[in-house]
C-alpha positions as CSV (number, residue, x, y, z in Angstrom):
1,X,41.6,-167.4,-144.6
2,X,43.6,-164.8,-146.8
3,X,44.0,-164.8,-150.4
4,X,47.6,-165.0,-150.0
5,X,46.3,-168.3,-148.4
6,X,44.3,-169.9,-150.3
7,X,46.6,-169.3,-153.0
8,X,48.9,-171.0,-151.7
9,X,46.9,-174.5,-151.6
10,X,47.4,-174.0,-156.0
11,X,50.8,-175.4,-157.1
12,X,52.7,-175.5,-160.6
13,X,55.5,-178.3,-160.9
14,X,56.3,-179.3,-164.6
15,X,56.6,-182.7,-163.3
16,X,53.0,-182.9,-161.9
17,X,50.1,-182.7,-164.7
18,X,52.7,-180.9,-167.0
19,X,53.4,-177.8,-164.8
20,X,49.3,-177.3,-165.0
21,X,48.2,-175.6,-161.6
22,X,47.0,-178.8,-159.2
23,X,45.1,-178.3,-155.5
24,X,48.6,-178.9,-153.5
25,X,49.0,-182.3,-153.4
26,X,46.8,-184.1,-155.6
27,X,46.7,-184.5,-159.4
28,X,43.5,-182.6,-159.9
29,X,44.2,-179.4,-161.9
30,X,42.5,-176.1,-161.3
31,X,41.1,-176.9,-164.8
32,X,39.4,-180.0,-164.0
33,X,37.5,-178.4,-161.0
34,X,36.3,-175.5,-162.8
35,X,34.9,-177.7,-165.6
36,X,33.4,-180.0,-163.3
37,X,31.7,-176.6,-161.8
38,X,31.0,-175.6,-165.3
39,X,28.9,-178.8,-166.2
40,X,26.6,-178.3,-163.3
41,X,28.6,-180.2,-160.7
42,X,27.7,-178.5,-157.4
43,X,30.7,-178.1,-154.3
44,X,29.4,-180.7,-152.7
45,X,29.4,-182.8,-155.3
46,X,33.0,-182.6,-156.0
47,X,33.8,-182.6,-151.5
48,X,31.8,-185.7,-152.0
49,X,33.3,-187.1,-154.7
50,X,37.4,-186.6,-153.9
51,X,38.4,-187.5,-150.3
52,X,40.6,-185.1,-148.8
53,X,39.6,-182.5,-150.8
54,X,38.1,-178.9,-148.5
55,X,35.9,-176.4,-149.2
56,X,39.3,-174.0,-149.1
57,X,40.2,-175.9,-152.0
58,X,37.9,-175.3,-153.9
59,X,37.6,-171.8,-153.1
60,X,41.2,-171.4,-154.0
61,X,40.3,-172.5,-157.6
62,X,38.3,-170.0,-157.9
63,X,40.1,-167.3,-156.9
64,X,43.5,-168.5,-159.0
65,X,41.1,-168.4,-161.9
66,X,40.0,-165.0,-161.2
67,X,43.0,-163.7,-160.4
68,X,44.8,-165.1,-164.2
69,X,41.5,-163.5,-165.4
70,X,42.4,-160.2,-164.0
71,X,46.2,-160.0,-165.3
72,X,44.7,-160.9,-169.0
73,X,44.0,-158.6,-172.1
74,X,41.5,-159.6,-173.8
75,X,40.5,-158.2,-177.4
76,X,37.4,-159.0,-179.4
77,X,37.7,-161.7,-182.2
78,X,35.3,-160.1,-184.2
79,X,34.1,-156.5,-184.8
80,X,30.0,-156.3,-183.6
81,X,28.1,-154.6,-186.4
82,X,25.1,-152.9,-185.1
């Protein structure tokens, strides 16, 4: 499956989860998988967990959070002394 793809199972609708990007037609938010990732849950874990939901779907998570990753700045908060 292509990016172009994968990306296009990630939606934004300000009426949905206050515009927040969702897996395309559910409620769960991009946010909400990658925390549930972040915390230790595994991919199968979540598969298990939310009928319906792929492995492409996941996978597209990841890649729209890479890809806003890529198109930001980022500066340091603080200067390092060494």
């Amino acid at each position: 499956m292509s990016e172009h793809q994968l990306l296009q199972r990630i939606t934004m609708n300000p009426k949905v989860m206050t515009g927040k990007p969702v897996i395309r037609g559910t409620r769960l938010t991009v946010q909400y998988i990658l925390n549930l990732l972040a915390k230790g849950a595994s991919l199968a874990d979540i598969l298990e967990e939310y009928d319906g939901l792929t492995s492409e779907d996941l996978q597209a998570c990841l890649l729209f959070a890479a890809n806003m990753l890529e198109s930001m700045a980022f500066m340091p908060l603080a200067r390092e002394v060494a």
